[in-house]
C-alpha positions as CSV (number, residue, x, y, z in Angstrom):
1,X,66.4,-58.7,-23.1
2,X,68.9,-56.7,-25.0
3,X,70.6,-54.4,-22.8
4,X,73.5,-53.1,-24.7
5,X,73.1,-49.7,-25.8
6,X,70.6,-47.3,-24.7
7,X,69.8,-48.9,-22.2
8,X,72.5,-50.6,-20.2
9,X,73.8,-46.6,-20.2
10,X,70.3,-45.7,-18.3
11,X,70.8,-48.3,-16.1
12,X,74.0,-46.8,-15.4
13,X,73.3,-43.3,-14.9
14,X,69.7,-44.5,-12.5
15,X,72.0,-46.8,-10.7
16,X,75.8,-45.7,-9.9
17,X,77.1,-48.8,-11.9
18,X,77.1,-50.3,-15.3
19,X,74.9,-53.9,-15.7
20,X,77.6,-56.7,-15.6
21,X,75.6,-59.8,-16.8
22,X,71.8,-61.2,-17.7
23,X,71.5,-63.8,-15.5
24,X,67.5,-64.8,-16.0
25,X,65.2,-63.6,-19.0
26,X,61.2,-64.1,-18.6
27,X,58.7,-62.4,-20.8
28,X,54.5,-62.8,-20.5
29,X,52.6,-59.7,-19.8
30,X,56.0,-57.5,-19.3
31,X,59.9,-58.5,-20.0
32,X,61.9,-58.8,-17.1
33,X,65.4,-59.5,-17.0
34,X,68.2,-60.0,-13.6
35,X,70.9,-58.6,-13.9
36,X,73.8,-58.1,-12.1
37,X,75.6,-55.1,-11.9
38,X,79.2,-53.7,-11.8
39,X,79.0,-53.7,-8.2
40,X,77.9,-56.5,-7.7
41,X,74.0,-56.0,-6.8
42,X,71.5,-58.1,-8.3
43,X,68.3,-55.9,-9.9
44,X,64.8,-56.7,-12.0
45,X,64.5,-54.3,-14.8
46,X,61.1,-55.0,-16.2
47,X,60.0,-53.5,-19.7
48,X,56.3,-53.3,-20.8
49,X,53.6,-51.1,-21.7
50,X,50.5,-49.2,-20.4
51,X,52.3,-46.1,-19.0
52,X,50.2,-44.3,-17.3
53,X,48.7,-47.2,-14.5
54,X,52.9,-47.9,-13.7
55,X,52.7,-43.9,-12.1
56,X,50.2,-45.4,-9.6
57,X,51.4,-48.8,-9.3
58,X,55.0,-47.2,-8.4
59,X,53.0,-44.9,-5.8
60,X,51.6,-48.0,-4.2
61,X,54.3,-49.8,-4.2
62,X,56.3,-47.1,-1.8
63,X,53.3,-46.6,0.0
64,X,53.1,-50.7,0.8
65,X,57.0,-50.5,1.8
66,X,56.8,-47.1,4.3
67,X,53.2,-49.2,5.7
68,X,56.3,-52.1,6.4
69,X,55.2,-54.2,4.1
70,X,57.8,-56.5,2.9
71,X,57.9,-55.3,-1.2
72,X,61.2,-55.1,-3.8
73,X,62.7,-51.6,-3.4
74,X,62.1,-50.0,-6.4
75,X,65.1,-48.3,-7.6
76,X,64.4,-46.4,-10.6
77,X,61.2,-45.5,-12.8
78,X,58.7,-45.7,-14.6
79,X,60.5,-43.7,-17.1
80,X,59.9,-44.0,-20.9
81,X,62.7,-46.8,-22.1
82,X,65.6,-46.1,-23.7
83,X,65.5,-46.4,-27.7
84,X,61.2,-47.2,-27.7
85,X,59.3,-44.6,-26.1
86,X,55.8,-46.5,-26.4
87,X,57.6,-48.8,-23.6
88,X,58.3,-48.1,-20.0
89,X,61.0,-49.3,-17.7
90,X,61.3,-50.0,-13.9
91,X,63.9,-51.5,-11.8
92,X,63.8,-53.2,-8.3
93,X,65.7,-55.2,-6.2
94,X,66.4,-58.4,-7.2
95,X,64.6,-60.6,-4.7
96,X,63.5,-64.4,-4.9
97,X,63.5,-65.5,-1.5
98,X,60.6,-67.3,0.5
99,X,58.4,-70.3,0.3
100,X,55.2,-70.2,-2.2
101,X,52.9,-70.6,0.7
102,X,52.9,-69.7,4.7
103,X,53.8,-72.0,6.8
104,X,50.2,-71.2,9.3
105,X,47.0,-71.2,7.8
106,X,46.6,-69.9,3.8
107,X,43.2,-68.3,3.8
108,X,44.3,-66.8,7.1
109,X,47.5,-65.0,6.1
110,X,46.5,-64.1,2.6
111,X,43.5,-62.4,3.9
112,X,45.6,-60.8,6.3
113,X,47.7,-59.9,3.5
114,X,44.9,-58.2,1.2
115,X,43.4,-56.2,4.5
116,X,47.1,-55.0,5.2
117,X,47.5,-53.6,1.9
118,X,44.0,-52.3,1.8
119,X,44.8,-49.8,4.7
120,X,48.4,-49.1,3.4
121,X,47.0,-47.8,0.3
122,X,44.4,-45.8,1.3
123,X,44.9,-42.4,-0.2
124,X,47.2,-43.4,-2.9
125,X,46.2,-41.3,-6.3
126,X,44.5,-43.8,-9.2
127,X,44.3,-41.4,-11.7
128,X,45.3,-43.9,-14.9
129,X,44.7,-46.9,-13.2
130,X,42.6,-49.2,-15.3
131,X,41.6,-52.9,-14.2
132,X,43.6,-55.6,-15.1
133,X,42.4,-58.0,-17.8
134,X,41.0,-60.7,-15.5
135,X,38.7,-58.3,-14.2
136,X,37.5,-55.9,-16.5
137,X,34.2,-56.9,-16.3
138,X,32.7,-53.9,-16.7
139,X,34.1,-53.4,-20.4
140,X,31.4,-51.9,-22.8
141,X,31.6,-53.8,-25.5
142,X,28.2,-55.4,-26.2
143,X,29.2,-57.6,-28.4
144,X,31.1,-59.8,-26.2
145,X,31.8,-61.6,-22.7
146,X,35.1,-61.1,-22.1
147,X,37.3,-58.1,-22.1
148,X,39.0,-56.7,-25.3
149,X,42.6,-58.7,-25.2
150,X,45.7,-57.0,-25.6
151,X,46.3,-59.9,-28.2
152,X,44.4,-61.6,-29.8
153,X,45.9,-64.7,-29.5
154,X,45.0,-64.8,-26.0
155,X,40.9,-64.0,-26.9
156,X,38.6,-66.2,-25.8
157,X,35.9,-64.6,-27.5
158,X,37.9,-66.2,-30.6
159,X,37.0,-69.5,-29.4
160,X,33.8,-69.4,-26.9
161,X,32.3,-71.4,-29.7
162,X,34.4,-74.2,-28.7
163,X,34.0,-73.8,-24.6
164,X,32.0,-75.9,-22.4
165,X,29.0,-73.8,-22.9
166,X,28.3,-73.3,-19.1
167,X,31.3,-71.0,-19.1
168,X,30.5,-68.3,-21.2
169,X,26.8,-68.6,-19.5
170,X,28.0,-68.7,-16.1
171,X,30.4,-65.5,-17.1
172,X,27.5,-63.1,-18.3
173,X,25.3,-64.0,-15.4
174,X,28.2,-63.2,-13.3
175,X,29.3,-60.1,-15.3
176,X,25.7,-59.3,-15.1
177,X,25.6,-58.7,-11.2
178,X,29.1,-56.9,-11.1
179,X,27.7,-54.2,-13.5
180,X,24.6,-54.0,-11.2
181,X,26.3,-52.6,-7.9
182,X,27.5,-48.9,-7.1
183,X,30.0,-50.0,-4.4
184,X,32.9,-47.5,-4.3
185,X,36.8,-48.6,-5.4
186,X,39.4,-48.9,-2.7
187,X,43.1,-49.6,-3.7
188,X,44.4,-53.2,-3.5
189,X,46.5,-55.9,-4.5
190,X,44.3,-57.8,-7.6
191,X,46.7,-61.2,-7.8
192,X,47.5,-62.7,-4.5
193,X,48.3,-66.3,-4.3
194,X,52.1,-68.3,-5.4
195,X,52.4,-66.3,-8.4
196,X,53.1,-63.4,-6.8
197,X,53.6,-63.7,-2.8
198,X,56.7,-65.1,-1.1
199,X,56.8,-66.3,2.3
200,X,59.4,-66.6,5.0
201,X,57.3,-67.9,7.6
202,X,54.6,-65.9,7.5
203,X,55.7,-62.5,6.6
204,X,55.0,-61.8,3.1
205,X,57.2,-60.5,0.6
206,X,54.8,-58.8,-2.3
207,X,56.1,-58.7,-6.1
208,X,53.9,-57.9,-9.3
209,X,52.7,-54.3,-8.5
210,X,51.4,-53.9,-12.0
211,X,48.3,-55.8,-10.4
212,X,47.2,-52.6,-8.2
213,X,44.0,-51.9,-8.8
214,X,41.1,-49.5,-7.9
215,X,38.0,-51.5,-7.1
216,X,35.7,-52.5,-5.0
217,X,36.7,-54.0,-1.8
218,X,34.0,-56.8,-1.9
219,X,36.2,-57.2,-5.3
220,X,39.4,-57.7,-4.2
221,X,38.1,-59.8,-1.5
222,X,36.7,-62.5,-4.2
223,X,39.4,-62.7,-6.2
224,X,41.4,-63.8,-3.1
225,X,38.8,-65.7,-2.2
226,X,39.4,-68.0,-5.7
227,X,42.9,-67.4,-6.6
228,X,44.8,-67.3,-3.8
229,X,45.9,-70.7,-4.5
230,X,47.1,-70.5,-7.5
231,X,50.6,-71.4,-8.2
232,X,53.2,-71.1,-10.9
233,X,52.4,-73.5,-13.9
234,X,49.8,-74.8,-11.8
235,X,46.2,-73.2,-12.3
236,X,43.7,-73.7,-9.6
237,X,40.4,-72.6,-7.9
238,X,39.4,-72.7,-4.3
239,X,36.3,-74.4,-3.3
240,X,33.0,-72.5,-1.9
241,X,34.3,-73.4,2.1
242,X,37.9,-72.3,1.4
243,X,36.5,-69.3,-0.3
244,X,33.8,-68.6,2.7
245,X,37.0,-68.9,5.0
246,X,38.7,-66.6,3.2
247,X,35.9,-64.1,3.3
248,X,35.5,-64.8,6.9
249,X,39.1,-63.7,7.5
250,X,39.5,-60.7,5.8
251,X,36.2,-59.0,7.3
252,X,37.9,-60.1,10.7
253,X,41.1,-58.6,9.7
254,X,39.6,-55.5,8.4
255,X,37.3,-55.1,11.6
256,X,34.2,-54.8,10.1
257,X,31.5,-57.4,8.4
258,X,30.3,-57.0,5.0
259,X,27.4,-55.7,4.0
260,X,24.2,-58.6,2.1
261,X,25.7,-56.7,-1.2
262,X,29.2,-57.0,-0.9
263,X,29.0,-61.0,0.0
264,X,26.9,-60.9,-3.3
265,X,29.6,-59.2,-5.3
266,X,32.6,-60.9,-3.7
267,X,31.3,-64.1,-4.8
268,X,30.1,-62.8,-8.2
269,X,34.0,-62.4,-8.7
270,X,34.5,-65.9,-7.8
271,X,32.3,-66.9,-10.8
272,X,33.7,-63.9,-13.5
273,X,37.4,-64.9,-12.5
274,X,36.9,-68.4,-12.2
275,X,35.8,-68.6,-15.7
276,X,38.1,-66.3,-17.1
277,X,40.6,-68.4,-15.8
278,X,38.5,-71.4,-17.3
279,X,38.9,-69.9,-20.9
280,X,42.6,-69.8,-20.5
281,X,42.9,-73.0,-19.9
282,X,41.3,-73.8,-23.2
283,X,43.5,-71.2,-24.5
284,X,46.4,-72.9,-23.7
285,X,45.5,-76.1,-24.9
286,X,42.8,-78.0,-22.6
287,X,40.4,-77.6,-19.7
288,X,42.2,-77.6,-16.2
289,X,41.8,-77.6,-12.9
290,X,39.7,-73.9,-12.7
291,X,37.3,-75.6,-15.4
292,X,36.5,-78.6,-13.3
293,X,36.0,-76.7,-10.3
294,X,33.4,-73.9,-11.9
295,X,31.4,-76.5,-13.8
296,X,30.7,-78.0,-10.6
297,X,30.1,-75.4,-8.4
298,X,29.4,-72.1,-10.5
299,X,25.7,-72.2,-9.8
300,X,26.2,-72.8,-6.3
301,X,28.1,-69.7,-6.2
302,X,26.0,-67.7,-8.4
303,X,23.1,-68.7,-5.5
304,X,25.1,-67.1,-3.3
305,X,25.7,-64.1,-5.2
306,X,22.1,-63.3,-5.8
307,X,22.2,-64.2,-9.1
C-alpha cells in the first residue's frame, strides 16, 4: 500500500506522528498495511470500500471494547481516503497476539463469544448495514443462487454449470427456508472462527469488524455453528454433532432456548453457508474440505431445518 503522500500526511495529523515504515502488506476484501510509526507504535490502516456499513461497524466495534471485550482500538476513521474518495480508511492498533483456537473447549468459547457480542451490541444503530456476501441470501435476483459478487471473478453463478450439482440444489432449498421466516435482526459478529479470533487462553481478542451484521439471531448462531472452525488457508466445515453443540452452547449462554423456528433457520444457514463456501472452493481451483462435508451431510441438515 502506497502511503507516501496524501495519505501518510492524514495519518499524521489522525495520529500525533508521521508513519515510519510498511512492515506487512495484505489485500482480499480490503487492503491493510502495518505500519510503524515515528514513535514507534505499530498500527493497521485498512483501505476498502462500502462506506456507509464501516459507520456501524466502527459503532460496534467501540460498543464491543466499553462491553470489555478484548477488540483493536480503533484509532481513527472511517473517513473518506486521502487522494480516492470512493474509498474509506480506518486505523487500529496493531495487534497479532494469541493462539488460533482456545485452549478449553471450541464450541464452548465461541458460543460464548457470539452470545457476549450479541448483548454488547444491543442498541447499536444499523442504519447502512447490509449482509455480507456469504449471507446475502435474501438477494432478489431471480435469476440466480448466489448473491451478486463484487467481482466477478469470484461468481459462482459463472460456473454452477461446472459444480457438483447437489450444491447449487442444496443452496436454493436452503435459501428457500431463510426467505420463509420473519425472525427479527439482532447485531452480531458474522465470521467467528481462526480467521478472525485470537486467543490467549480463553479470552478472545476480536479483529475483522467489517463482518458486523444485522440479522437474525438463529442466523448468527448457524453460521457459528459451521464456520467456527475455519482457519487461515485452511477451509473447513463442522459436522451436524459439533454444530448441535455449538447450538446447545450458545442458547445456554444466552439464557434462553430457541424457539422450533429458529433451530430450523440456524441450521438452514449451515446448508446456505456451507455451500457457499463449497463454490469457493471450486473457485479457487478444486473441491475442499466444506464440499466433502455438505455432499455428505446437506440433506441431513436440510431434515433438520424443515426443509
Amino acid at each position: 500500500m502506497e502511503l507516501d503522500g496524501p495519505l501518510a500526511a492524514w495519518l499524521g495529523r489522525e495520529l500525533g506522528s508521521a508513519p515510519r515504515e510498511v512492515f506487512f502488506e495484505a489485500e482480499s476484501m480490503s487492503r491493510v498495511a502495518g505500519v510503524t510509526l515515528a514513535d514507534g507504535r505499530r498500527v493497521a490502516v485498512k483501505i476498502r470500500g462500502d462506506h456507509p456499513r464501516l459507520a456501524a461497524a466502527a459503532a460496534a466495534q467501540r460498543a464491543a471494547g466499553s462491553a470489555g471485550i478484548d477488540v483493536p482500538a480503533l484509532l481513527a476513521g472511517p473517513a473518506p481516503a486521502p487522494g480516492d474518495a470512493a474509498l474509506a480508511v480506518t486505523v487500529e492498533d496493531w495487534r497479532e497476539e494469541g493462539a488460533l483456537m482456545p485452549s478449553a473447549d471450541a464450541p464452548v468459547a465461541f458460543a460464548r463469544l457470539l452470545a457476549a457480542l450479541v448483548e454488547a451490541l444491543e442498541g447499536v444503530p444499523t442504519a447502512g448495514l447490509s449482509p455480507p456476501p456469504w449471507l446475502d441470501y435474501a438477494h432478489t435476483d431471480a435469476a440466480r443462487v448466489w448473491p451478486p459478487p463484487a467481482s466477478a471473478r469470484w461468481d459462482p453463478h459463472r460456473i454452477e454449470a461446472d459444480l457438483p450439482a447437489e450444491l447449487p440444489s442444496l443452496a436454493a432449498r436452503a435459501r428457500a427456508r431463510l426467505a420463509a421466516t420473519t425472525l427479527p435482526p439482532v447485531l452480531g459478529h458474522a465470521d467467528l472462527n481462526g480467521l478472525n479470533v485470537r486467543w490467549n487462553g480463553d479470552r478472545p481478542l476480536v479483529h475483522d469488524w467489517d463482518s458486523i451484521a444485522a440479522l437474525p439471531e438463529a442466523v448468527l448462531a448457524g453460521t457459528l455453528a459451521l464456520d467456527h472452525v475455519a482457519m487461515p488457508d485452511a477451509g473447513a466445515a463442522a459436522d451436524v454433532d459439533t454444530g448441535a453443540r455449538v447450538l446447545a452452547e450458545y442458547e445456554a449462554a444466552r439464557g434462553r432456548m430457541f424457539t422450533p423456528e429458529e433451530r430450523e433457520i440456524a441450521w438452514a444457514t449451515t446448508v446456505w453457508l456451507a455451500c457457499y463456501n463449497a463454490a469457493f472452493e471450486h473457485l479457487h481451483g478444486a473441491a475442499g474440505a466444506v464440499t466433502a462435508r455438505i455432499l455428505a451431510d446437506g440433506e441431513a441438515r436440510l431434515a433438520l431445518a424443515g426443509a
